[in-house]
C-alpha positions in Angstrom: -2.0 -15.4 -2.8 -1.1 -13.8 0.6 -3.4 -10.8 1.5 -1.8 -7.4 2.2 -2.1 -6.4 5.9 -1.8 -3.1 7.4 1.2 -4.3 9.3 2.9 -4.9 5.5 4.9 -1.8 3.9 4.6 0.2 1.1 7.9 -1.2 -0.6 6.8 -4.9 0.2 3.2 -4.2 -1.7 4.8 -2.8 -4.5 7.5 -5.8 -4.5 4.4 -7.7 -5.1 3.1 -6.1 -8.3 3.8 -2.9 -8.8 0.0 -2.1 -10.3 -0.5 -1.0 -7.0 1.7 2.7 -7.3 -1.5 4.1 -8.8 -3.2 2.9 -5.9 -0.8 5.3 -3.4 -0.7 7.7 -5.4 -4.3 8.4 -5.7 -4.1 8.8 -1.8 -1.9 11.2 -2.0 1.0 9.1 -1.4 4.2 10.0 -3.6 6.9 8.4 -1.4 6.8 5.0 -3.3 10.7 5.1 -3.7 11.7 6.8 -0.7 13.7 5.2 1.8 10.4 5.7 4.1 8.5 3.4 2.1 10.5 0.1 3.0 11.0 0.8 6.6 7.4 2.0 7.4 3.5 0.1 7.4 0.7 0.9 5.8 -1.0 1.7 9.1 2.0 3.9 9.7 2.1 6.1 6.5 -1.7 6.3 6.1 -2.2 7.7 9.8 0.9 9.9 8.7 -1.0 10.8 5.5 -4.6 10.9 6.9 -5.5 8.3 4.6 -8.1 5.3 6.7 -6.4 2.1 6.2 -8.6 -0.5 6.2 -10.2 1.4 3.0 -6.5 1.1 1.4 -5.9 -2.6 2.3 -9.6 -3.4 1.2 -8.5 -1.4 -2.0 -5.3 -3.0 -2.4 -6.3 -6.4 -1.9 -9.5 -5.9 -4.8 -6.6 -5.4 -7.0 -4.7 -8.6 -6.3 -8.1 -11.0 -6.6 -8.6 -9.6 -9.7 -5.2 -10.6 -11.2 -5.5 -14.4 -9.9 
């Protein structure tokens, strides 16, 4: 399976399973369905959320090895 990147967004994550809105939201981010969320990265929204992203995208990706 492809790995999520920083450079991905927050829509195209959750197109991929959408296990991953817990994930967001325990960062604090709540604008999974906002129009926002499909124009904007991850780098993006976690500098704009003061969130470090490489901790996210470690996180994230954990999640998808599991579920292989």
């Amino acid at each position: 399976m492809e790995k999520i990147t920083k450079d991905m967004t927050i829509a195209s994550v959750l197109k991929k399973d959408e296990r991953t809105a817990p994930i967001f939201l325990s960062y604090g981010m709540h604008c999974l369905g906002c129009p926002i969320s499909s124009g904007e990265s991850l780098e993006a929204a976690c500098a704009a959320h003061g969130v470090d992203v490489s901790e996210m995208v470690s996180k994230l990706n954990e999640l998808f090895e599991q579920n292989q």
